[in-house]
N, C-alpha and C positions, 0 to 999 in steps of 0.2 A: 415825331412829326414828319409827314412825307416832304422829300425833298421839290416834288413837281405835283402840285394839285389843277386841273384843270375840272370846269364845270360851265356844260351850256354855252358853249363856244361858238360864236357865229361869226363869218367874215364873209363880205362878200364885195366885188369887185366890177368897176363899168368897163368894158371894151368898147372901143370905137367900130365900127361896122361899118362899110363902104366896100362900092364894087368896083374893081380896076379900072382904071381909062380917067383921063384929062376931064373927061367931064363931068366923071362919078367923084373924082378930086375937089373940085369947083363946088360942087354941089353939098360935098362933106362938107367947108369951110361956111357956106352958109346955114346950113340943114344937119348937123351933126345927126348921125343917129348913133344909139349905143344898147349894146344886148348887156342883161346883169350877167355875173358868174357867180353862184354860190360856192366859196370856197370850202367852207365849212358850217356845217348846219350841230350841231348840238350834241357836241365836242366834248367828251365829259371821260377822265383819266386820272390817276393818281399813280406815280413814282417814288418808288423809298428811298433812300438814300444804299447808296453803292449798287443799285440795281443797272442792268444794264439792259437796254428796252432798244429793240428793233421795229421803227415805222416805218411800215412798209405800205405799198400800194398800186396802181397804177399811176400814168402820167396822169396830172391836172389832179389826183387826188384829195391833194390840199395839205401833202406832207409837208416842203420847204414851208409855205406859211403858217400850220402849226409852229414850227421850228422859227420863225421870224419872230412868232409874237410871244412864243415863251424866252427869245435874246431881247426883248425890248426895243428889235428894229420894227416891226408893226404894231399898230392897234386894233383890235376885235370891234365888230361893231356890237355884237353883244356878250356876254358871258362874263365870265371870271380865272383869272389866272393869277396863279402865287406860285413864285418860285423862290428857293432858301425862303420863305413868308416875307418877300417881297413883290408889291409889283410890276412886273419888268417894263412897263411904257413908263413909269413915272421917273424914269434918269435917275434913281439911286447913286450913286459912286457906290456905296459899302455890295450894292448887287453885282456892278459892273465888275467887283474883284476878285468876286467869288465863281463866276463863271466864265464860260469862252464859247466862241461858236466858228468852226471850220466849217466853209464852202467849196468843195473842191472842183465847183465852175468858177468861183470867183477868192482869188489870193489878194490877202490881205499885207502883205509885204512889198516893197516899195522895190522897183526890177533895176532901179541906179545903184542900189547901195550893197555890201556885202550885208551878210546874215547877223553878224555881230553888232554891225553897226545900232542894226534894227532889236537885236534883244536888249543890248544896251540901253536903249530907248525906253523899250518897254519894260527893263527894269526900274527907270525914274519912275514912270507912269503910276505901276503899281507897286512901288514902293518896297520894293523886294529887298532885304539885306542882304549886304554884301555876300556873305560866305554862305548862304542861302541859294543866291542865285549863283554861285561861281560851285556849287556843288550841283544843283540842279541841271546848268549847263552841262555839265561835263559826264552826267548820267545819261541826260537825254543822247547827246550829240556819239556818245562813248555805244549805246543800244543800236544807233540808229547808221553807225559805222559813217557818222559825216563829219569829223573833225578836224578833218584837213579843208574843207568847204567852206570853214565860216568866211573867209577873208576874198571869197570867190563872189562877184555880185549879182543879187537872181539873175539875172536877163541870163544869163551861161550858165544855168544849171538845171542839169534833165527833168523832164516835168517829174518823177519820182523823188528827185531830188528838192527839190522844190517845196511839192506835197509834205515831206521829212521837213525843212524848215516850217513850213505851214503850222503842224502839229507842233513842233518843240516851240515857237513861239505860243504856240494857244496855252502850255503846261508848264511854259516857267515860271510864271506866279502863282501856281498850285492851286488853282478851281476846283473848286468840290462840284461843278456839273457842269459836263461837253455836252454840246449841241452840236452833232454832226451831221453835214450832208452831201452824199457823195461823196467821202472821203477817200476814193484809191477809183475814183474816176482816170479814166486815163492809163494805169500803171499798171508795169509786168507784174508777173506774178510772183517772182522776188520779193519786191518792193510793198505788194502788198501782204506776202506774209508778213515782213518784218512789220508794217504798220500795226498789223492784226495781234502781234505776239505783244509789241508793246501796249496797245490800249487794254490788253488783256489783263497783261502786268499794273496798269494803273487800275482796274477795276477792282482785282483780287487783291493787291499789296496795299493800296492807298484809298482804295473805297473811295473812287472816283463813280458818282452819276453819271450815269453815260445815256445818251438818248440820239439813235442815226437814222438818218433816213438814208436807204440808199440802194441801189438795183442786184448788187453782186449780192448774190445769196450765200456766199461765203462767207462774206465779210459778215451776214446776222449770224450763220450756224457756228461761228467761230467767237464771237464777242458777245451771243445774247442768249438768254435762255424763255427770255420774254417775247412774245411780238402784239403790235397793236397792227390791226388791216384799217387801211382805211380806203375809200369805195366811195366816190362824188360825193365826199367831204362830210361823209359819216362813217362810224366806226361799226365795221362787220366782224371782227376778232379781236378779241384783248387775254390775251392767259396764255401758258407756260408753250412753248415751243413743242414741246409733246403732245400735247394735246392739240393741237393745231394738227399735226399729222397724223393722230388718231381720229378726231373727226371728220378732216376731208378728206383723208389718204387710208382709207382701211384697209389696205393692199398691202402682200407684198413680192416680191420679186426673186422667184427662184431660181437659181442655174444650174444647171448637170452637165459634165460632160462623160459621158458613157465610154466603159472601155470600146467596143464598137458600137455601128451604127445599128441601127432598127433593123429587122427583116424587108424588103417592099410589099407592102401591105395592111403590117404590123401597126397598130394603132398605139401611137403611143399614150403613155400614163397622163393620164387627167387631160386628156385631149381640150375637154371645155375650157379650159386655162391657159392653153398653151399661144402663146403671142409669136414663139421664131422659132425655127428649126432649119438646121445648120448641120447637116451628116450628123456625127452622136453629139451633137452640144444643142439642146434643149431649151427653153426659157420660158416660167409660168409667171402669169401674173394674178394673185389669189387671193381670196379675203384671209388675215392673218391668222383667224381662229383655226383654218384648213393646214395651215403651215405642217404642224408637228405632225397630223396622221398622214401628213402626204409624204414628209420624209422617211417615214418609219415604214412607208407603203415600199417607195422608191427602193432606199437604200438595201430591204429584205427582198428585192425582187430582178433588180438592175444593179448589174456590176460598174460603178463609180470612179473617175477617177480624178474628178475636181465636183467639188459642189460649193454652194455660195447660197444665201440671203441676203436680203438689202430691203430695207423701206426705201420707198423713197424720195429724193431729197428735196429740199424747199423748195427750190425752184419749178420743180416737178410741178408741187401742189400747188405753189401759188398760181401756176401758166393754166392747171386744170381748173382751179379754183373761178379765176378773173376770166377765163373762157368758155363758162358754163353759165346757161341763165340763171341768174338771183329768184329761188323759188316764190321768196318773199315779195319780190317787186315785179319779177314777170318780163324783166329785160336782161338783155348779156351786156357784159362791160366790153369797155374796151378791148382790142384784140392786142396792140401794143403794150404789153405790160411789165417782164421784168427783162 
């Protein structure tokens, strides 16, 4: 049974409209006006169980309220969602124990108290066994190099740090599916490897469901092998991370550096391809199938003394992707994207 079934998913949502000034104020209070936002039009996905799925998109999307109303914090106005074959708006308790959901705009941790205080807490809540959670604490806390921290109260602890209690509270009751969003918003790059290593270790070790939304394209190429697009509140891509950058990315990225440089005049190899040139360091940018006879051309005819390939990387494709017109629709998205 898939862990997250989604089908026919509709959300959509009123804004308030009004134009600046004392008068335009006055006149909302009487005359409200409001534009719809279709958050989501017909929203249709399924999740296995220990899979790890990367939702990705431009702003306004409609990724955070996917992720809202598969946590049971919204309701859809239409479609159908089961998550573990629960519904998440109908207040389960046995759902709520099973899952967890990190906002890394908004902490869920109370900034008076120390960390302990708060796992403590939530291990009454969900009812964690003693030697359960005092093993589990000391896994998490012990990965994540914060155990000298617990007794230190958020308000005083670096937003990385922070983020680190974030997640070891969402995993001490051991959820069989994370809802993440923007989870390493904010954080060096430290901090975000180790988050990365750890939810990596929960996905492979513990068949943790794992489902994120979130801008740093590390953090998908590093935790997902899935991605879902999703593109004013419909889904434009759902299938394996490779194939994503075989069909929008058929490119790829060659480097030479020449023991010396060219003659002046001298036309260099595969000229139609060539993107920089730089005295003998070279760079093409080519459809993949050209790759192997162009190095075999290269390297039997030019003396080499670094060379490189690279597809590349998500980021890449998603920026080409979301800033190219939708042949299908005839419009370009957004320019703000990852």
């Amino acid at each position: 049974m898939p862990a997250i079934v989604v089908r026919h998913l509709h959300k959509t949502y009123r804004a308030p409209q009004r134009e600046p000034g004392l008068r335009a104020t006055l006149r909302h209070l009487v005359a409200p006006r409001y534009r719809t936002i279709e958050a989501l039009r017909d929203v249709s996905f399924t999740v296995e169980p220990g899979e790890a799925v990367g939702y990705l998109g431009p702003n306004g999307a409609g990724k955070t309220t996917t992720l809202k109303i598969l946590a049971g914090v919204l309701f859809p106005d239409a479609g159908e969602a089961r998550v573990l074959d629960f519904t998440p708006w109908e207040g389960d308790h046995d759902f709520k124990r099973q899952i967890a959901f990190v906002m890394g705009r908004k902490g869920q941790l109370w900034w008076d108290l120390p960390a302990l205080d708060l796992f403590l807490l939530f291990q009454e809540m969900y009812a964690v066994p003693e030697a359960l959670f005092r093993r589990r604490l000391d896994d998490l806390t012990a990965r994540f190099r914060v155990a000298d921290l617990l007794t230190v109260p958020i308000r005083n602890l670096s937003l990385g740090e922070r983020m680190k209690m974030e997640l070891i509270a969402a995993l001490l009751h051991g959820p069989q599916v994370l809802f993440l969003d923007e989870p390493t918003l904010g954080l060096d790059v430290l901090a975000q490897h180790e988050i990365r290593t750890l939810l990596r270790q929960q996905v492979e070790e513990d068949g943790l469901t794992l489902m994120m939304a979130s801008h740093y394209m590390r953090d998908v190429e590093a935790l997902c092998d899935r991605v879902i697009l999703l593109e004013q509140g419909h889904i434009r891509f759902d299938g394996p991370l490779a194939d994503l950058k075989a069909r929008f990315a058929p490119h790829r990225r060659v480097e030479a550096v020449l023991s010396r440089p060219l003659p002046p005049g001298k036309t260099p190899p595969a000229a139609r391809w060539l993107v920089n040139r730089a005295g003998p360091r070279m760079q093409w940018q080519m459809p993949r199938a050209e790759v192997p006879s162009f190095l075999h051309h290269l390297t039997a005819h030019y003396e080499i003394t670094d060379l490189s390939v690279a597809e590349p990387s998500l980021e890449e494709v998603l920026r080409h992707l979301f800033d190219t017109p939708d042949a299908a629709s005839g419009h370009s998205a957004p320019q703000e994207v990852f």
